[in-house]
NUFITI-673055 format. One record per residue (C-alpha): x, y, z; residue in one letter; residue number from 1. Coordinates in steps of 0.001 Angstrom, whole numbers. Example, Ala and Ser with C-alpha at 12.3 -4.5 7.8 and 13.67 -1.06 7.14 Angstrom:
<pts>
{{12300 -4500 7800} "A" 1} {{13670 -1060 7140} "S" 2} 
</pts>
This chain:
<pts>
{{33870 -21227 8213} "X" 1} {{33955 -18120 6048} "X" 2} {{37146 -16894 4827} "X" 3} {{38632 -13412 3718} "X" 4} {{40829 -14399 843} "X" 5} {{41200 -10624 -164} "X" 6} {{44729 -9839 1357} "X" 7} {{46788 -13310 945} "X" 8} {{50117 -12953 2386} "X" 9} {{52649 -15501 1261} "X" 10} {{55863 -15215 3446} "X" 11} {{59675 -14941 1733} "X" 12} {{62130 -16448 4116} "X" 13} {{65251 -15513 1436} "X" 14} {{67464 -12670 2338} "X" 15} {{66858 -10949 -565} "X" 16} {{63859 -10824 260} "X" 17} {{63034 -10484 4062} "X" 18} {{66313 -9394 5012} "X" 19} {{67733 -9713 8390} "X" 20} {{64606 -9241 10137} "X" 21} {{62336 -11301 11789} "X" 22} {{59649 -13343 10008} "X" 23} {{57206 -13524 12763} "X" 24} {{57220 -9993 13611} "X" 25} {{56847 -8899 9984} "X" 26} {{54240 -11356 9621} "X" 27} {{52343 -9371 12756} "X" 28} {{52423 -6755 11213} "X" 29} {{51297 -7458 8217} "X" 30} {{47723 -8941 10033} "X" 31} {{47736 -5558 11898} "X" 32} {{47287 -3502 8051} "X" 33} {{44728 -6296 6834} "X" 34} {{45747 -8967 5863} "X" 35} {{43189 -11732 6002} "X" 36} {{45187 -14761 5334} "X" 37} {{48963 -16115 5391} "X" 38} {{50829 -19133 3712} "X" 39} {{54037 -20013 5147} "X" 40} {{55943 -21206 2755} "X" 41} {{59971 -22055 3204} "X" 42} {{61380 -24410 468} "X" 43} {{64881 -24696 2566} "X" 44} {{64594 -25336 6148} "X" 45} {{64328 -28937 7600} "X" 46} {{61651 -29980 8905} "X" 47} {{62509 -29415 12474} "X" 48} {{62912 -25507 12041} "X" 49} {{59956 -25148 9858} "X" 50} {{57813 -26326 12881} "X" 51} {{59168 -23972 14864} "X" 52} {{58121 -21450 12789} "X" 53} {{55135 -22320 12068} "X" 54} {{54188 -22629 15490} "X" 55} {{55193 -19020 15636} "X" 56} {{53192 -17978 13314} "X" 57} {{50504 -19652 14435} "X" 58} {{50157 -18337 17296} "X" 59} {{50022 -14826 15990} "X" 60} {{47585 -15358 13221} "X" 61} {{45078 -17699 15877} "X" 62} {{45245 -14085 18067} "X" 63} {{44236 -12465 14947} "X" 64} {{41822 -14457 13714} "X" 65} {{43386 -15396 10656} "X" 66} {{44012 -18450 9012} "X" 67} {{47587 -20043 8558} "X" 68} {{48772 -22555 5568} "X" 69} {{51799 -24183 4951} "X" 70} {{53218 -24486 1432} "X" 71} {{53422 -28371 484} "X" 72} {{54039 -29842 3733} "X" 73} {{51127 -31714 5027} "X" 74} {{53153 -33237 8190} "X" 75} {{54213 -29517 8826} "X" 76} {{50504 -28604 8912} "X" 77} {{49609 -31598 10781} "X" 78} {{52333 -31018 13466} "X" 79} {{51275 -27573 14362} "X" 80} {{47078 -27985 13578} "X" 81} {{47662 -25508 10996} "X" 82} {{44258 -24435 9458} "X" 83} {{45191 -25677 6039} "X" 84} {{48119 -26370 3199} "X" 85} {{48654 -24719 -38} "X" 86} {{49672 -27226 -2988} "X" 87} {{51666 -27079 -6130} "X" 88} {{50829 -29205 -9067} "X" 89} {{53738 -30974 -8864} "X" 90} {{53420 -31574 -4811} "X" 91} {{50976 -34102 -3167} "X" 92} {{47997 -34813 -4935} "X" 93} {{44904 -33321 -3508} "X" 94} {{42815 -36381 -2785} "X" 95} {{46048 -37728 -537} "X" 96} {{46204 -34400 1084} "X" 97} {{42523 -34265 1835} "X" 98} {{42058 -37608 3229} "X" 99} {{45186 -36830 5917} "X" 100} {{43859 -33020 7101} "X" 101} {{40040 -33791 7120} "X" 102} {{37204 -32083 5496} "X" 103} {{37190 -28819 7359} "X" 104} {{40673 -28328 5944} "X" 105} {{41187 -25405 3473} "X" 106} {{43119 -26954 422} "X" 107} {{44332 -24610 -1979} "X" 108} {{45862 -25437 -5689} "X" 109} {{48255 -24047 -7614} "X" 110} {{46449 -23805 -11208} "X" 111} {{48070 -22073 -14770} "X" 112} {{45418 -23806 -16968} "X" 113} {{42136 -24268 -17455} "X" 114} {{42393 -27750 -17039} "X" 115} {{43884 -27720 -13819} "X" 116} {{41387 -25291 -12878} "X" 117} {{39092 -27780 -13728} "X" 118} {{40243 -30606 -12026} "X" 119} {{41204 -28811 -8612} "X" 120} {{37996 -27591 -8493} "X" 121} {{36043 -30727 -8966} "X" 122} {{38559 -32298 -6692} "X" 123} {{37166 -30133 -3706} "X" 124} {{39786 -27579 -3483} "X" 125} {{38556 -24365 -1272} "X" 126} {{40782 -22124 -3498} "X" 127} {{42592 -22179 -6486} "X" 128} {{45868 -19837 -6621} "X" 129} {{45940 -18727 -10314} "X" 130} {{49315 -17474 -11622} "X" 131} {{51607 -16599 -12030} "X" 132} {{50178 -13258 -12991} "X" 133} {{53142 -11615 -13914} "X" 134} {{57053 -12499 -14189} "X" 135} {{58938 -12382 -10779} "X" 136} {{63082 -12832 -10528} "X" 137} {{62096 -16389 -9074} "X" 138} {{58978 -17117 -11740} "X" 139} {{60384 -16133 -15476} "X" 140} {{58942 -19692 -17254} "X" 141} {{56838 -18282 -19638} "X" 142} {{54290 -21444 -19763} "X" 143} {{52844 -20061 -16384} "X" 144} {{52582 -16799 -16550} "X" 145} {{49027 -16414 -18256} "X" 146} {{48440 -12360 -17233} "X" 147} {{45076 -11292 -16987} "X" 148} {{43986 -12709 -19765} "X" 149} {{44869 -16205 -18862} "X" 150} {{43324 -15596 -15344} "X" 151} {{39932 -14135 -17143} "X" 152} {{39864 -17354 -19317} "X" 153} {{39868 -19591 -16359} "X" 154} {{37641 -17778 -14220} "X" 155} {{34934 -17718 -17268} "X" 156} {{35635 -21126 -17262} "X" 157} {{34712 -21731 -13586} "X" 158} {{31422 -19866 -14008} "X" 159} {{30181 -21933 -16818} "X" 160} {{31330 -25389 -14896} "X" 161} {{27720 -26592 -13783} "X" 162} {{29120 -30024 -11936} "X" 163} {{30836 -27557 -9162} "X" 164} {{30514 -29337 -5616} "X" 165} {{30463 -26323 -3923} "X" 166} {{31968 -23044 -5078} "X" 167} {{35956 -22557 -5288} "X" 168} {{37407 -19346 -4319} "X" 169} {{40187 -17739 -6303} "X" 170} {{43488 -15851 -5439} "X" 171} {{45577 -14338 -8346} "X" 172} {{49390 -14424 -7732} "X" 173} {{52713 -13551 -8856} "X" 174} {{53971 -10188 -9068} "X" 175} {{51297 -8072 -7795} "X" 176} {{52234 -4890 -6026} "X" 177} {{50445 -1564 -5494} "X" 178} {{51195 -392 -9107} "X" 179} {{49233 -3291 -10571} "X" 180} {{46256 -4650 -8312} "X" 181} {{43189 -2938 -9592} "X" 182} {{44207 -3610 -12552} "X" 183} {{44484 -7270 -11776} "X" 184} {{41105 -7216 -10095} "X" 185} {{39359 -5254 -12760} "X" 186} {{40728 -6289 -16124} "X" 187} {{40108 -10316 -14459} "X" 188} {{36793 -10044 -14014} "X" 189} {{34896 -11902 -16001} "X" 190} {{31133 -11206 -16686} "X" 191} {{29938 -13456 -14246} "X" 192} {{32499 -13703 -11887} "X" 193} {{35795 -12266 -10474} "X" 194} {{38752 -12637 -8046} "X" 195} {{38655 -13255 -4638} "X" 196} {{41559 -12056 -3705} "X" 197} {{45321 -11380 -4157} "X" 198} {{48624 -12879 -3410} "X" 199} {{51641 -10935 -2270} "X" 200} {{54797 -11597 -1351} "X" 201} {{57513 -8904 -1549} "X" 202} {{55304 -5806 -1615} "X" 203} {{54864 -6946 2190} "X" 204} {{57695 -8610 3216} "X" 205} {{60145 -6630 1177} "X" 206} {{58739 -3614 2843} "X" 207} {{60076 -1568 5392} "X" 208} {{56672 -1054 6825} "X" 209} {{54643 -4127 6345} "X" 210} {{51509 -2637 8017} "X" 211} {{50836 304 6228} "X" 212} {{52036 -1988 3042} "X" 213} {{49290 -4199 3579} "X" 214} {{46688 -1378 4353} "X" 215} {{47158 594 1089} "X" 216} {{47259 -3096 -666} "X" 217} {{43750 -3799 1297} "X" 218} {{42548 -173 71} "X" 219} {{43008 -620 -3380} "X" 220} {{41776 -4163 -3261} "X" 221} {{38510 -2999 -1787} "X" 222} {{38220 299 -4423} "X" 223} {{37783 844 -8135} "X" 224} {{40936 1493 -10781} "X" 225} {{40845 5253 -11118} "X" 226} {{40620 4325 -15248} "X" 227} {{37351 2431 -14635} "X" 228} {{34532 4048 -16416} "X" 229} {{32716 4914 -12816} "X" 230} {{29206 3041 -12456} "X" 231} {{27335 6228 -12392} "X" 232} {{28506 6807 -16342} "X" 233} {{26510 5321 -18865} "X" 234} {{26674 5172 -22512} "X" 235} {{25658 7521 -24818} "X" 236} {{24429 5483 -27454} "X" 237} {{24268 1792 -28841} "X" 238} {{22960 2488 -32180} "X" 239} {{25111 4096 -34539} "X" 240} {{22552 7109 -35746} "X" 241} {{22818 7870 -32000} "X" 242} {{26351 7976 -31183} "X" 243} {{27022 9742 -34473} "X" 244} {{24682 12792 -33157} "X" 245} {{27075 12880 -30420} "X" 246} {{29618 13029 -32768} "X" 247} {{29553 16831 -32811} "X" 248} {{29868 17984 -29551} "X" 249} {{32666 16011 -28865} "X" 250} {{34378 17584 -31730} "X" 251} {{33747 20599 -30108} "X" 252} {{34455 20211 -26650} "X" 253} {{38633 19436 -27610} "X" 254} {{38582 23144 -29330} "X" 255} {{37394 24424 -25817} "X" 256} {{39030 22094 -23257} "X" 257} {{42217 22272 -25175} "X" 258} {{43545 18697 -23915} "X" 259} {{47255 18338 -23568} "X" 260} {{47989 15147 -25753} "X" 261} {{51115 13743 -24587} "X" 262} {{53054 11741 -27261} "X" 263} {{55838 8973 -26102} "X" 264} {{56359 8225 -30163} "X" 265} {{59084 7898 -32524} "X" 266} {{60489 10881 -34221} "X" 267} {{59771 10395 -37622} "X" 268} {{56282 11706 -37198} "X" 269} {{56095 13731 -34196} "X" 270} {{55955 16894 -36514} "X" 271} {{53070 15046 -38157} "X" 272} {{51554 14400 -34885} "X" 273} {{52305 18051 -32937} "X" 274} {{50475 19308 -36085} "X" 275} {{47759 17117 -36531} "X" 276} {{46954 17899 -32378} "X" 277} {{46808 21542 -32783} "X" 278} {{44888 21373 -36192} "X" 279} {{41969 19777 -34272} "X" 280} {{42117 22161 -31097} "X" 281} {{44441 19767 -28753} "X" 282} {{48139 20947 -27057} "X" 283} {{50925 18281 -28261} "X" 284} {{53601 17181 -25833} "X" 285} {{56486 15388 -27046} "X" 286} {{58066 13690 -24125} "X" 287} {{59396 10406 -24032} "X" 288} {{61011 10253 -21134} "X" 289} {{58751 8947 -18116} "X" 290} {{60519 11167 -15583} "X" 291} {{57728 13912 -16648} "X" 292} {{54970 11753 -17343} "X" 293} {{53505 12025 -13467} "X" 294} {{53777 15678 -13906} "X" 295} {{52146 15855 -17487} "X" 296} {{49215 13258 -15645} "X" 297} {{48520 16100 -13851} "X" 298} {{47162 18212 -16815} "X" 299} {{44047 16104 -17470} "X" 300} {{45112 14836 -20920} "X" 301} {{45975 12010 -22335} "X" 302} {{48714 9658 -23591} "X" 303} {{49906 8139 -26781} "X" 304} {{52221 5030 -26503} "X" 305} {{53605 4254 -29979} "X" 306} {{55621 1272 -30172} "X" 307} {{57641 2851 -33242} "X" 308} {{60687 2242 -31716} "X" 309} {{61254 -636 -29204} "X" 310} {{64174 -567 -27123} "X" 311} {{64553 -1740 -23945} "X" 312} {{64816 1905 -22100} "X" 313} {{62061 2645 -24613} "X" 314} {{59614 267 -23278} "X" 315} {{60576 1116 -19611} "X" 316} {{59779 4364 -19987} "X" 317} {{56286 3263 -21938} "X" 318} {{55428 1438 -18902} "X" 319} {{56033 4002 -16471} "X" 320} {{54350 6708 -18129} "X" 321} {{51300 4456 -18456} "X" 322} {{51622 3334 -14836} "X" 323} {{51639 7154 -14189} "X" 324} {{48357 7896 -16328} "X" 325} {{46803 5229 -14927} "X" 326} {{46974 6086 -11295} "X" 327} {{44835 9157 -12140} "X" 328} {{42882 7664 -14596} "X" 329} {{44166 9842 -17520} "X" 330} {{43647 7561 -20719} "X" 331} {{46036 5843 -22374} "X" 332} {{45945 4664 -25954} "X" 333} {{48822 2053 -27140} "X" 334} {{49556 1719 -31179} "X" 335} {{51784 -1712 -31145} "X" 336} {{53284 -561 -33992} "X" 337} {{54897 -3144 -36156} "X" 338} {{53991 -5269 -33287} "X" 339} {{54474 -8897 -35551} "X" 340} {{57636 -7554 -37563} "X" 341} {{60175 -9135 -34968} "X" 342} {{59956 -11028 -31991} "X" 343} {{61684 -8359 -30477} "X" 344} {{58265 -6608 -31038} "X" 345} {{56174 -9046 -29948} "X" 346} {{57854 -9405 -26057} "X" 347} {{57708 -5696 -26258} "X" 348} {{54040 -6188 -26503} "X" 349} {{53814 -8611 -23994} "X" 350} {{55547 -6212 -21605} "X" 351} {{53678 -3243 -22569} "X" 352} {{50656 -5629 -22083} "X" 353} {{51762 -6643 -18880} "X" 354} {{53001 -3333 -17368} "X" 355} {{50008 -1123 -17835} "X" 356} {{46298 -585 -18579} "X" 357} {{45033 1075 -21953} "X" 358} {{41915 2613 -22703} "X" 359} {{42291 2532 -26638} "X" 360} {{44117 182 -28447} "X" 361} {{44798 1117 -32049} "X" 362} {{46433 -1065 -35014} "X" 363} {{45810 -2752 -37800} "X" 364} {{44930 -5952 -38327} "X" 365} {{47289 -7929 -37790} "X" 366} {{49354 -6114 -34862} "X" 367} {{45209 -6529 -33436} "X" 368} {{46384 -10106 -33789} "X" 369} {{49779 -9827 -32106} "X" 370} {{48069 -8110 -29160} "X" 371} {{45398 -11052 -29017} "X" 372} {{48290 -13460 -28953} "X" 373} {{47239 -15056 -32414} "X" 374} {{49352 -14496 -34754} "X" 375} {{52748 -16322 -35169} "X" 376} {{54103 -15282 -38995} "X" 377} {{56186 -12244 -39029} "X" 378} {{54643 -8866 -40252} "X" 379} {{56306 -6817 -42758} "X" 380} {{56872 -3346 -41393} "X" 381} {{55045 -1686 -40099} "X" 382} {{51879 -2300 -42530} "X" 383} {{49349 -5045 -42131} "X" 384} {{49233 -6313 -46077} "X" 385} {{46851 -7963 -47582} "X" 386} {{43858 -9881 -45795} "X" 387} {{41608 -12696 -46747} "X" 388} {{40012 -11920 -43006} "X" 389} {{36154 -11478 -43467} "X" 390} {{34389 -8053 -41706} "X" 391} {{32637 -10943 -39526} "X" 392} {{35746 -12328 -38241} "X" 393} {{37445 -9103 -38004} "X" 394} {{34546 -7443 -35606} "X" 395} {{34897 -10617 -33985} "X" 396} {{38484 -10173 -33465} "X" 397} {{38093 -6627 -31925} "X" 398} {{34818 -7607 -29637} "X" 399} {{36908 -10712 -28075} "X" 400} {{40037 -8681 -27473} "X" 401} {{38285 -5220 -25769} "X" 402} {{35931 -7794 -23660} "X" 403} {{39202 -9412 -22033} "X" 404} {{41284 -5828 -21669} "X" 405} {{37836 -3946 -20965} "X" 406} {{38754 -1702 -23295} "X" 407} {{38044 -510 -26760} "X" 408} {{39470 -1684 -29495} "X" 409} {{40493 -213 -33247} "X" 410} {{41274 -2172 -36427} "X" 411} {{42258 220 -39018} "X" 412} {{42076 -1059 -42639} "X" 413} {{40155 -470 -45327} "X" 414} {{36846 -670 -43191} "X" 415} {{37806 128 -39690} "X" 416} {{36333 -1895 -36798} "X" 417} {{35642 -1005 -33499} "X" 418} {{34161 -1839 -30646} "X" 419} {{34093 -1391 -26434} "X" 420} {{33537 -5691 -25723} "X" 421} {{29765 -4875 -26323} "X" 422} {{29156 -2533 -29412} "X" 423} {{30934 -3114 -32178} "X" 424} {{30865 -922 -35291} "X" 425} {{31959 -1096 -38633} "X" 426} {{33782 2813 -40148} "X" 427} {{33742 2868 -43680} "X" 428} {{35022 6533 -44058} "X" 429} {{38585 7621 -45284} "X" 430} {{41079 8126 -48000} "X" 431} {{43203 5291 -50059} "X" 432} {{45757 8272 -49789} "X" 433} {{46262 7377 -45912} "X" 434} {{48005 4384 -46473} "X" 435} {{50506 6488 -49130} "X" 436} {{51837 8238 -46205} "X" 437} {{54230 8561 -43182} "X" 438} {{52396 8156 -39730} "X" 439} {{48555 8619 -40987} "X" 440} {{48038 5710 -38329} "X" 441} {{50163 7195 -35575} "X" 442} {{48504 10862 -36135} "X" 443} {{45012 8546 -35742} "X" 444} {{45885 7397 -32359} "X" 445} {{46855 11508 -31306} "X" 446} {{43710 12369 -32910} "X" 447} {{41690 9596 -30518} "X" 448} {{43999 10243 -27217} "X" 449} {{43008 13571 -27192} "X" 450} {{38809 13082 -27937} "X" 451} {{39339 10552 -25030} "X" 452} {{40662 13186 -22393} "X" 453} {{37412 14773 -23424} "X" 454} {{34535 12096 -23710} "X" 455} {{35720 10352 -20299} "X" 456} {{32124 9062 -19948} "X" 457} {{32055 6845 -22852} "X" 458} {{35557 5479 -24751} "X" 459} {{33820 3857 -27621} "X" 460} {{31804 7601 -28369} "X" 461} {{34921 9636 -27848} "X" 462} {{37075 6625 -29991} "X" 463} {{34719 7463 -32939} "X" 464} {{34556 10796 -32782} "X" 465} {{37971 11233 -33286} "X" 466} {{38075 8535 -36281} "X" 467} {{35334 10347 -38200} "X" 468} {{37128 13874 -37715} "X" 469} {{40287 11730 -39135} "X" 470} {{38842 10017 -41898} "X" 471} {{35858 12170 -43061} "X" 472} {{39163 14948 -43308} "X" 473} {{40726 12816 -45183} "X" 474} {{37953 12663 -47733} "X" 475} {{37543 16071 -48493} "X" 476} {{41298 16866 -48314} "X" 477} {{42025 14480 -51059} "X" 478} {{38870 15509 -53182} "X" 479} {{40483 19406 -53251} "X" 480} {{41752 20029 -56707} "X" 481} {{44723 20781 -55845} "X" 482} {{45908 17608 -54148} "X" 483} {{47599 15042 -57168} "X" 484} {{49238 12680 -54738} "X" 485} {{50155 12239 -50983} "X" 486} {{53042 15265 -51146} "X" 487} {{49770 17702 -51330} "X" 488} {{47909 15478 -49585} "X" 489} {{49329 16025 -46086} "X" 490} {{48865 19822 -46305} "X" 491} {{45468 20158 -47275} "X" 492} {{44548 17263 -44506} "X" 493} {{45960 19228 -41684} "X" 494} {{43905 22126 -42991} "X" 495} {{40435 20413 -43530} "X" 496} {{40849 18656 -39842} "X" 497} {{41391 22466 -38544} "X" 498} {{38408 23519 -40445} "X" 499} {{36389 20613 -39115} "X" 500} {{37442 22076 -35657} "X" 501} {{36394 25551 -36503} "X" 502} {{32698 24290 -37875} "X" 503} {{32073 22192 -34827} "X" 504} {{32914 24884 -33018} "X" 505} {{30348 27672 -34868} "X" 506} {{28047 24481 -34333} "X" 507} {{28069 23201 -37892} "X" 508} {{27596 19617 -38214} "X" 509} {{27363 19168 -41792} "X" 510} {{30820 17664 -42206} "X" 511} {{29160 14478 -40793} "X" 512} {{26509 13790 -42921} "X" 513} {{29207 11383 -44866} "X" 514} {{29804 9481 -41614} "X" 515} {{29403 6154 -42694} "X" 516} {{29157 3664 -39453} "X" 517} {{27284 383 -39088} "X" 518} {{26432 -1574 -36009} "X" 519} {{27890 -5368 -36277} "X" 520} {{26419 -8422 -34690} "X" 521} {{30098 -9963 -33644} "X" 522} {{29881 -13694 -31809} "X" 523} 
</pts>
């Protein structure tokens, strides 16, 4: 028997939740908007009433051709000749729960690790429920929510497993919605493999029209993330001569598109950053409140999330604005500023992490680390310090973490590394006097948001375009004779970056014939 596992309704019984309607009926019409297959799961009824039920709903899924598991009880699913159960890791075991239902049962397993991916799956479960994806008011135990990251892990995991009895399906759960799904779908695929399908629970039974909830829910399920670089876009170079040649016409395609560059960042640089933006040909936008970032979407630029300052409305508004960007597929770059310095900082990135997808992420090595979920010591400020971490390492750093967001990555330091999970590249251009002065990394990131709402084809290209411009401007600003320190400094880089604009534009690529970039071989 071949099962849909796309759509996986799991039904709410609590008030909160389902309210004063009735289950069965919202359960109908869930299966008339798509869903393909339903767990009934009730943690507080006796046993008596949750047969009732199920019989219920039994005997609407059967006329819809849809499966129906119970949560944990075996004797419900017995009782009623239910298709299948749906067990924790704390409930019956699954060999005990196979031998009762029989081998046509479908037995799926609650699994947060690898391990217990592992050992379901050798086990003989059909499907493995991998959460919890994101926090929920009834899931906040941070040991099982794993993200997409945690999912990708285990489902690279499963494709490597060469002992698998047959193969296991997999369902991601726990707070998904219609804000998050693609991005679920897309940023857990691993190379060889991805999700099956989704769980839901509240954005169909919480909703006051549980059809057309579960339609839009099957829509997006079945279609690409509007921020997916679409199939039919390829990359414009792997080798860093060739991506360098492309260099130029990026350069010049912000002076005549003009992209709106919207900033959410603190305000000790936005001057910086408004400047910087319309010293290489982009419009700044300082708005950090997300009640205009659906209308600024609309625009075709891009947007800057700079963790400068994290409070709590702060990060709200972060995530909504990215949430906003991405349902277009306007780019998004995030600079987790300072992102070790408290762990105030570090749930901020987890939440920022959590709450939205980003083209570009931008910081230095060790809020790179933060990000990747590696580093435990506490940065100081906003700056990385000193590192003992070889190039090697570094590139490998950068490769691992834009493979699992699908991304690209920048490490800023003294040589700058980044890469798209594929190529990875090495930047030796730039000025010592950067790191003498407020916000050179924060005008970076509005430098590389706005070559991104140009180069929508490929990230990586547009990514380092806008780091040469940055750094290469750098170079000649501080080699001007009349720059003695980093008070002159920030003048005469604003004007070299707008005369870098105006060459590209009279088609005058000699600026980049100091572009120093290396390809990397990074494990």
């Amino acid at each position: 028997m071949s099962i849909d596992y796309s759509l996986y309704l799991v039904t709410d019984s609590t008030t909160s939740i389902l309210g004063q309607r009735d289950l069965v009926k919202v359960v109908e019409e869930a299966l008339e908007g798509g869903v393909t297959i339903v767990q009934y799961r009730d943690k507080t009824s006796d046993t008596a009433d949750l047969i009732r039920t199920a019989k219920l709903l039994h005997a609407v899924t059967q006329k819809h051709g849809v499966p129906l598991l119970i949560n944990d009880r075996v004797d419900v699913a017995l009782a009623i000749n239910a298709e299948g159960v749906h067990i924790g890791q704390d409930d019956m075991d699954l060999t005990t729960a196979r031998k009762l239902l029989g081998e046509k049962a479908i037995i799926g397993v609650t699994c947060s690790t690898i391990s217990e991916a592992h050992t379901a799956t050798l086990g003989g479960a059909n499907y493995l429920g991998i959460g919890t994806m994101f926090a929920t008011p009834t899931k906040q135990n941070t040991k099982t929510i794993i993200g997409t990251a945690g999912t990708r892990a285990i489902l690279e995991h499963l494709a490597a497993m060469t002992e698998l009895p047959h193969r296991v399906a997999t369902v991601a759960i726990g707070g998904i919605n219609a804000s998050n799904v693609q991005r679920v779908m897309y940023q857990s695929k691993s190379t060889f493999r991805g999700l099956d399908g989704v769980a839901v629970v509240s954005a169909i039974i919480a909703s006051h029209s549980p059809k057309d909830a579960a339609t839009r829910l099957l829509e997006l399920i079945k279609s690409p993330p509007p921020f997916a670089r679409p199939l039919t876009r390829k990359i414009k170079g792997r080798t860093a001569e060739e991506l360098i040649r492309k260099v130029q016409n990026v350069v010049k395609e912000v002076g005549i598109v003009v992209p709106v560059c919207h900033n959410m960042t603190n305000t000790v640089v936005q001057n910086f950053a408004a400047n910087v933006a319309v010293a290489i040909g982009a419009s700044p936008c300082m708005a950090n409140d997300a009640g205009e970032a659906e209308d600024l979407a609309q625009l075709g630029g891009s947007l800057v999330i700079n963790m400068g300052t994290p409070t709590p409305d702060a990060i709200s508004n972060y995530i909504r604005a990215a949430q906003a960007y991405n349902s277009i597929g306007g780019p998004v770059l995030l600079d987790p500023v300072g992102a070790g310095g408290s762990s105030l900082r570090r749930e901020a990135v987890q939440k920022l992490m959590a709450g939205g997808y980003y083209d570009i992420i931008k910081g230095n090595e060790f809020e790179i680390m933060v990000v990747l979920g590696l580093s435990k010591s506490q940065q100081r400020g906003v700056d990385s310090g000193k590192s003992d971490t070889s190039l090697a390492e570094k590139a490998r750093l950068v490769k691992k973490l834009a493979a699992r967001e699908r991304n690209v990555v920048i490490m800023t330091g003294p040589v700058d590394v980044i890469s798209d999970g594929d190529r990875t590249f090495l930047i030796r251009n730039g000025s010592e006097l950067l790191g003498r002065i407020t916000g050179s990394g924060c005008t970076l990131g509005t430098t590389v948001a706005a070559f991104a709402a140009v180069e929508t084809g490929d990230k990586l290209l547009a990514a380092l375009a806008g780091i040469l411009m940055f750094e290469i401007a750098a170079e000649h600003a501080a080699a001007r004779p009349e720059v003695n320190g980093p008070g002159t400094f920030v003048p005469a880089f604003i004007d070299v970056l707008n005369t870098i604009a105006n060459q590209a534009e009279a088609g005058d690529s000699t600026w980049l014939a100091t572009a120093k970039v290396e390809a990397v071989e990074a494990a």
